[in-house]
KELOTOR-88056 format. One line per field, with one value per residue (C-alpha): residue number from 1; y, z, x. Coordinates in nm, 4 decimals. Layout:
fiti: c(NUM/...)
yy: c(Y/...)
zz: c(Z/...)
xx: c(X/...)
END
This chain:
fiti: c(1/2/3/4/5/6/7/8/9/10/11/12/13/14/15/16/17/18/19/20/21/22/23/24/25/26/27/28/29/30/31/32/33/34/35/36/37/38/39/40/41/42/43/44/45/46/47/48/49/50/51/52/53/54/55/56/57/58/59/60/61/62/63/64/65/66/67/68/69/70/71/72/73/74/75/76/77/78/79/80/81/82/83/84/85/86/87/88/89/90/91/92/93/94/95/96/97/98/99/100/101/102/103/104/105/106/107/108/109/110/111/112/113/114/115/116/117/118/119/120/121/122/123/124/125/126/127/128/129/130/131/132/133/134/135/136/137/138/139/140/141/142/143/144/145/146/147/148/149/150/151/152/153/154/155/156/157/158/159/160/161/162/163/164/165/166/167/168/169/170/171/172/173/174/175/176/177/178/179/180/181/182/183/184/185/186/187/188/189/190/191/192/193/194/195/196/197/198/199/200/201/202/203/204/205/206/207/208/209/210/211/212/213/214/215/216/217/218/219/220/221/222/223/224/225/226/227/228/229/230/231/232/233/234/235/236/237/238/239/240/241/242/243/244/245/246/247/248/249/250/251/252/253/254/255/256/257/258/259/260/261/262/263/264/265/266/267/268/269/270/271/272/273/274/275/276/277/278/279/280/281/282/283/284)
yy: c(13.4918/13.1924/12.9224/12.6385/12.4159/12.6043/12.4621/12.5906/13.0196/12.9194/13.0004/12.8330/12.8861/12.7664/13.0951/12.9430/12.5427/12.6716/12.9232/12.6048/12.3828/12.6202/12.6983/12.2814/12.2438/12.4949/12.3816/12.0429/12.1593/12.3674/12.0737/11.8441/12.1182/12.0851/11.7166/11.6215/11.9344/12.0442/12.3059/12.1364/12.1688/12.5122/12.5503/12.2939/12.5338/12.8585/12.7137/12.6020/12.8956/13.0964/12.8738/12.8981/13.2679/13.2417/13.0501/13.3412/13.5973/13.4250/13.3813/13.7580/13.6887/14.0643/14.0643/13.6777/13.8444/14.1395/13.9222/13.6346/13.9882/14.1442/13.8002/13.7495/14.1150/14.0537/13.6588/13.7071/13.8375/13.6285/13.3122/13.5050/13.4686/13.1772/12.9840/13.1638/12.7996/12.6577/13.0002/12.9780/12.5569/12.6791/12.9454/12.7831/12.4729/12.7045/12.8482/12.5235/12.4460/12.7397/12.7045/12.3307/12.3999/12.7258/12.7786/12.4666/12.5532/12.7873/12.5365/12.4867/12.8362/12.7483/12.6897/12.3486/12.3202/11.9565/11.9610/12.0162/11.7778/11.4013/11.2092/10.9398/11.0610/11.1398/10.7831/10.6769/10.7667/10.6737/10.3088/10.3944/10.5375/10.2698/10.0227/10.1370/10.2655/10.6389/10.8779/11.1586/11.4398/11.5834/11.8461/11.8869/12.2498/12.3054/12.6476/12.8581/12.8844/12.8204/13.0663/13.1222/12.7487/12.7446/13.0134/12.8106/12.6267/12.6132/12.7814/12.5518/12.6353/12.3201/12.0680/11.7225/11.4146/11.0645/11.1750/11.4763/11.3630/11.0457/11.2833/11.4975/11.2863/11.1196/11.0289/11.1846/11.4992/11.8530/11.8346/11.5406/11.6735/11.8767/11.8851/11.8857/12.1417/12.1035/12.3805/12.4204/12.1023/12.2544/12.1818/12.5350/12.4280/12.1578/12.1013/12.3442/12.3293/12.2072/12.2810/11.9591/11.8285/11.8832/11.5614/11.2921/11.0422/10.9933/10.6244/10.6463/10.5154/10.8303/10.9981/11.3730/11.3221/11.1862/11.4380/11.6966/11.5609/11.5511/11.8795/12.0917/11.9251/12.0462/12.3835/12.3980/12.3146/12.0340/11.6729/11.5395/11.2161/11.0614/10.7907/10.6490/10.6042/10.2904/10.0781/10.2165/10.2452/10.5498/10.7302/11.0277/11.3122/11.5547/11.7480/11.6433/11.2562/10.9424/10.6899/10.3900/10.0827/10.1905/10.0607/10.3215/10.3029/10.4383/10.6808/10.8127/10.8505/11.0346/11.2677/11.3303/11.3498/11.6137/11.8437/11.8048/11.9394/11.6239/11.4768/11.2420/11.4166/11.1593/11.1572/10.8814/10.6294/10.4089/10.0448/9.9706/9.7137/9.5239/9.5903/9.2870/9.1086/9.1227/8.7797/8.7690/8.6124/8.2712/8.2123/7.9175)
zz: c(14.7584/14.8485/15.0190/14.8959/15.0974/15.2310/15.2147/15.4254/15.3255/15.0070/14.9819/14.7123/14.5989/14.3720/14.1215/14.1038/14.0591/13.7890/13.6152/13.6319/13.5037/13.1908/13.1138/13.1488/12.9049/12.6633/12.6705/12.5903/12.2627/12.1677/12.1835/11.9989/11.7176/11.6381/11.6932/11.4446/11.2713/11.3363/11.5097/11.8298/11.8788/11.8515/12.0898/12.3770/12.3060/12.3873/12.7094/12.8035/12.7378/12.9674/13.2573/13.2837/13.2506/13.5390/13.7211/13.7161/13.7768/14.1164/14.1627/14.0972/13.8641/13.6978/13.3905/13.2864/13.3321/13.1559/12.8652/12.8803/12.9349/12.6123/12.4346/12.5854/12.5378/12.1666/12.2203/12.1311/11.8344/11.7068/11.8135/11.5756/11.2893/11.3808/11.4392/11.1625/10.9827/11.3486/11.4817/11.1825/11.1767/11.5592/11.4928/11.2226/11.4872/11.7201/11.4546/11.3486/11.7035/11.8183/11.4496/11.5596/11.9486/11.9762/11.6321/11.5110/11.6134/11.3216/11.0588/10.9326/10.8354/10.5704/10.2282/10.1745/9.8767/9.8225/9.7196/9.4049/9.3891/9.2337/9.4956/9.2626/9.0015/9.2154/9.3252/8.9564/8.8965/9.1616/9.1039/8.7057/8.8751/9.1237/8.8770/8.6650/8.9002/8.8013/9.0658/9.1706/9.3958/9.5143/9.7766/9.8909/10.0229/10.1766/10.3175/10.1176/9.7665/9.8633/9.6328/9.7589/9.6062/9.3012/9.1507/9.1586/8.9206/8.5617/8.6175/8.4977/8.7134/8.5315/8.6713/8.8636/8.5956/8.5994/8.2379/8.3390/8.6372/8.4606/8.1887/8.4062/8.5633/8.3008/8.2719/7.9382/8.0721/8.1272/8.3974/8.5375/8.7682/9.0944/9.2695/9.1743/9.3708/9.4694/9.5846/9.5717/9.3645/9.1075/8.9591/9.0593/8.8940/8.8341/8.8390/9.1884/9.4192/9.7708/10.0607/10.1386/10.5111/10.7555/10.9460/11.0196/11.1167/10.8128/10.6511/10.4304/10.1352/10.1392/9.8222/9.7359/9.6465/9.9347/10.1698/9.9747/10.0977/10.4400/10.4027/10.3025/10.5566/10.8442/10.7118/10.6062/10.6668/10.3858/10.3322/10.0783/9.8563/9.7015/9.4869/9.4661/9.1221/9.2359/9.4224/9.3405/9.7084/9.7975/10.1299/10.2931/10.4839/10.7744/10.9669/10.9741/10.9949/10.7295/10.6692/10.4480/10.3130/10.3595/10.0672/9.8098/10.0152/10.3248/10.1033/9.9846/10.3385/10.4631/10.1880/10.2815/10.6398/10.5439/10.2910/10.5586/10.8782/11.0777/11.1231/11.4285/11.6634/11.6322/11.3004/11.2597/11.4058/11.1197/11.0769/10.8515/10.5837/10.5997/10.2028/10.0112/10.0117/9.6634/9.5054/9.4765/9.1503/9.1824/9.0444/8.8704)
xx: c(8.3223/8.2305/8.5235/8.5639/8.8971/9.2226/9.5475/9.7747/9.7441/9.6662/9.2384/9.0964/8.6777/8.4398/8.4761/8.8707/8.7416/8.5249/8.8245/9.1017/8.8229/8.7417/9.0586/9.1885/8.9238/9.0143/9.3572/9.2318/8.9821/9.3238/9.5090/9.2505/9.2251/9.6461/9.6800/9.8422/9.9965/10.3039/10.1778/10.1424/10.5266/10.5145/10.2193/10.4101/10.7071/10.5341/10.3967/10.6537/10.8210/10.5171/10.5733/10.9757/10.8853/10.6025/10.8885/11.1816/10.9196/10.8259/11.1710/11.2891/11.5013/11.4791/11.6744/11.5054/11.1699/11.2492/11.4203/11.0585/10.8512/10.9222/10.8959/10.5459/10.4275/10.4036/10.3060/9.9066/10.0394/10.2691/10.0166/9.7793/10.0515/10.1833/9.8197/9.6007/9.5064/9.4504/9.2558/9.0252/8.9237/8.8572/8.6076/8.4148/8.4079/8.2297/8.0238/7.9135/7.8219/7.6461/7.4611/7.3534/7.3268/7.1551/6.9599/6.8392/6.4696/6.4956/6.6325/6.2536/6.3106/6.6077/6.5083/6.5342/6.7913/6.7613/6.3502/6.5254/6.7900/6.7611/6.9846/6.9523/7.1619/7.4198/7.3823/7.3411/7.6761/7.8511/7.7574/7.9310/8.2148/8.3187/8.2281/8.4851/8.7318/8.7377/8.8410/8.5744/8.5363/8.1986/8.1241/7.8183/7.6965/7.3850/7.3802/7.6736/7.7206/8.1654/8.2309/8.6091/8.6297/8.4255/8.6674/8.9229/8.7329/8.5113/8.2052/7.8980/7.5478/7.3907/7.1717/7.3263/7.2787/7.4400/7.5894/7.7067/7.8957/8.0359/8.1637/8.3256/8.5059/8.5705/8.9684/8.9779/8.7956/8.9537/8.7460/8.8385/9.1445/8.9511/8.6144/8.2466/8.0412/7.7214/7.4913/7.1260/7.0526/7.2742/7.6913/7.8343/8.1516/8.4128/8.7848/8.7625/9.0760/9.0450/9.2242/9.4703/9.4126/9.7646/9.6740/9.8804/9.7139/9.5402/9.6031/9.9465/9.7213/9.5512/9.6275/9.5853/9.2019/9.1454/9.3779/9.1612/8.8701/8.9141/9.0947/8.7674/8.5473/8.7310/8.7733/8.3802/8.0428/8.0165/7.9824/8.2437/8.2391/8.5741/8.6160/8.9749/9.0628/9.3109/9.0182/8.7170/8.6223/8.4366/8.4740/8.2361/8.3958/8.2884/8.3772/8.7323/8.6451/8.5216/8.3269/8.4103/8.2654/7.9217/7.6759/7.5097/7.1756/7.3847/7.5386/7.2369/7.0707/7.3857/7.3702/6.9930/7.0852/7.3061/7.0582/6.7806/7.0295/6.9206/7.2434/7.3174/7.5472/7.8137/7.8129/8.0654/7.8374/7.7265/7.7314/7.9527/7.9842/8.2958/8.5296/8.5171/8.8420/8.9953/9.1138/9.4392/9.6110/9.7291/10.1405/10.1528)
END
């Protein structure tokens, strides 16, 4: 093994630089992943926990350790329960990853869903729908059908029109109240239930549509659209994180972006159109 320093009897090499920078890392992603949540607490507890019990068992202190030692013997465990919503938004983050990093030289082997699929009306809509200030929901899935999701829903496998989305969502709609999805060019279903996001730092203004939003793009591998019902504004999510203010044209190429898998890799980096400032009423 190769040396690198020594301080004092303590030998330190490059095998243990590289093992204390993985696991700082790691700690740091883990950390990243639960900002937020309340489930940071819980992980700051339990290492803290693991280092007063690293401390008593340097110490000797026998019936501490045994006490920490039966408490940590079933701790992988009980992180497993205790973490499930965290452990899972991890792996699909790594799944997405090693799906961008490793196997993007096969993505011209994916059938390319959005051949199909009229942007336009999509974009069609949208332009009735902010117009008139009527709240909307529309996930976009380019490589799973999100089946878990479109259950929750009414089944409808028809074809994406301006008419059909504008009577969907459509105040006076059954339909109105959930999520569009999207999948191969096609409305798999409306009034679908989304996962709500647990992060907060999210702007207080946020309502549920929008929570829901961000909410199902960190747990999967879609681009979402909301329209807020209040302002009309419309917002695109990702992978956990939004864009707003952007103009229809911008819209549309993000969507495309997304269909074709040739999405920046900071995929919040868009100019952005500053909101118009609404007139306020004058008092008399």
């Amino acid at each position: 093994m190769i040396l690198a320093f020594k301080i004092s009897f303590l030998e330190v090499s490059w095998v243990d630089l590289v093992d204390i920078s993985l696991v700082a890392i790691l700690l740091y992603q883990i950390y990243k992943m639960i900002r937020g949540s309340l489930a940071v607490n819980i992980f700051l507890g339990l290492l803290s926990l693991y280092l007063v019990y690293l401390v008593v068992r340097a110490a000797q202190m026998e019936l501490l350790t045994n006490i920490l030692g039966q408490f940590m013997g079933v701790g992988v465990l009980a992180m497993i329960i205790v973490f499930q919503p965290e452990l899972r938004k991890f792996l699909l983050v790594i799944g997405r990853s090693t799906d961008r990093d490793f196997f993007k030289s096969l993505a011209h082997w994916r059938i390319r869903y959005h051949d199909d699929f009229d942007v336009h009306q999509v974009i069609e809509a949208v332009k009735t729908l902010k117009a008139t200030r009527t709240g909307a929901l529309i996930v976009f899935s380019r490589d799973t059908d999100l089946k878990l999701y479109v259950e929750t829903g009414d089944p409808l496998d028809a074809e994406v029109t301006r008419r059909l989305l504008i009577t969907i969502f459509n105040k006076n709609s059954p339909l109105h109240d959930g999520a569009v999805v999207i999948f191969k060019g096609r409305i798999k279903a409306a009034r679908c239930v989304l996962p709500v996001s647990e992060n907060d730092h999210l702007p207080q203004h946020f309502g549920l549509r929008h929570r829901s939003a961000i909410g199902m793009s960190e747990n999967t591998d879609t681009l979402v659209m909301v329209i807020s019902e209040e302002t009309g504004r419309l917002i695109l999510a990702r992978n956990g994180k939004y864009l707003k203010g952007l103009k229809l044209k911008q819209v549309e190429h993000k969507i495309l972006e997304y269909l074709h898998n040739e999405e920046p890799k900071k995929w919040d980096e868009v100019p952005i159109e500053p909101e118009p400032v609404e007139p306020q009423e004058v008092k008399a």
